[in-house]
C-alpha positions as CSV (number, residue, x, y, z in Angstrom):
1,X,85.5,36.8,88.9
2,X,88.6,38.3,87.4
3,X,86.9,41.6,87.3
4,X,85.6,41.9,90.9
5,X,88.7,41.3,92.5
6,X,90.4,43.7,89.4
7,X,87.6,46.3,90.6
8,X,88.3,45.5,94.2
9,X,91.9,45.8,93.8
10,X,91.4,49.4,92.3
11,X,89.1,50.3,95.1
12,X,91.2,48.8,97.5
13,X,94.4,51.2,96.0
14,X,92.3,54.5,95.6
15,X,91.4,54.0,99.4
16,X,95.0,53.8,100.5
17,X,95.8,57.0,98.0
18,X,93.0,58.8,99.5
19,X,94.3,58.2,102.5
20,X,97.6,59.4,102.5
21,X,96.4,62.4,100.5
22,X,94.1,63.1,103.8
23,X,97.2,62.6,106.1
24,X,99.4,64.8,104.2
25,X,96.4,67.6,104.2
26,X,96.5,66.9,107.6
27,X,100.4,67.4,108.3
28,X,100.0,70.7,106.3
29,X,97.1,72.0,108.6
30,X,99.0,71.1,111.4
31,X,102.0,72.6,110.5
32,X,99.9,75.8,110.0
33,X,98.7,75.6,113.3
34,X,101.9,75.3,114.6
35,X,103.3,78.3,113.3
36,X,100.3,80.5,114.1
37,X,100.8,79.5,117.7
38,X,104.1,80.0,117.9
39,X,103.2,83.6,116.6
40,X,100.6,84.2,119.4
41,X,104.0,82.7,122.2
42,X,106.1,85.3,120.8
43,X,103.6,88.0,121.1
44,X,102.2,86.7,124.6
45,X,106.6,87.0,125.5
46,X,106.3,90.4,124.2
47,X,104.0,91.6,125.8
48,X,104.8,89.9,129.3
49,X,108.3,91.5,128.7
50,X,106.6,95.2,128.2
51,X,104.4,94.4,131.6
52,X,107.5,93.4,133.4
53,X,109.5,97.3,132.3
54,X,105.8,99.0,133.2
55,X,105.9,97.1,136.6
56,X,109.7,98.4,137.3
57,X,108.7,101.9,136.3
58,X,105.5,102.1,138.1
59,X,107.1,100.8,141.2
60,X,109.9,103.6,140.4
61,X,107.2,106.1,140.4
62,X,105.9,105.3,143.9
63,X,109.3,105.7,145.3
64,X,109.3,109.0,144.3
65,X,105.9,110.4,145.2
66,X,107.2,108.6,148.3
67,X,109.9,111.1,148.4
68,X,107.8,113.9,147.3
69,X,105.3,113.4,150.2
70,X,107.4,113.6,153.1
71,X,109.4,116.6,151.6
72,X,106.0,118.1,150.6
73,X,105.2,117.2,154.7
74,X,108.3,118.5,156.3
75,X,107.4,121.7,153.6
76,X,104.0,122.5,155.0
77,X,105.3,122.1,158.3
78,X,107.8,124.8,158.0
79,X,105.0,126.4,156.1
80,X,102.4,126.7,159.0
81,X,105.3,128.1,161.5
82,X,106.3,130.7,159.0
83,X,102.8,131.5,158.3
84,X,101.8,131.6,162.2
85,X,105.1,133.8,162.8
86,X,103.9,136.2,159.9
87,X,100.4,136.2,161.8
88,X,101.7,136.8,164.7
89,X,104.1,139.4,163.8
90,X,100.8,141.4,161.8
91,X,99.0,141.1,165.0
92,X,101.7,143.0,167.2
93,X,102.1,145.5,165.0
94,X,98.8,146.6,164.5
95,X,98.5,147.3,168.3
């Protein structure tokens, strides 16, 4: 009887070893989990941050081809008159 329960004993120990072996495996893994995500945050910050400075600039843009279009506008309208006063002006003289 002396060697079951020496046998059992053994078993019983190599159990509990195993499992704290597993759990430490485990708190490794986890740990490299945890830094790979907190990789992939900063990155995802990054590139949020970048969006942001594309958003400002792109809206930056618009004001200006805002600007451009009604200067272009008031352009072609003084364009048209001068070009109908030149037409004109051919016109008479040829008679």
């Amino acid at each position: 009887m002396e060697l079951i329960n020496l046998f059992g004993g053994a078993a019983g120990i190599a159990a509990l070893a195993g499992m704290i072996l597993n759990l430490i495996k485990i708190g490794s893994w986890k740990g490299r989990m945890e830094e790979k995500i907190c990789g992939v945050l900063l990155r995802i910050d990054k590139t949020d941050k970048e969006t942001a400075s594309i958003i400002v600039m792109q809206n930056q843009q618009n004001i200006m081809l805002a600007k451009l279009e009604s200067k272009f506008d008031s352009f072609e309208g003084k364009l048209d008159l001068l070009l109908n006063c030149k037409n004109k002006a051919g016109k008479n003289a040829a008679r």
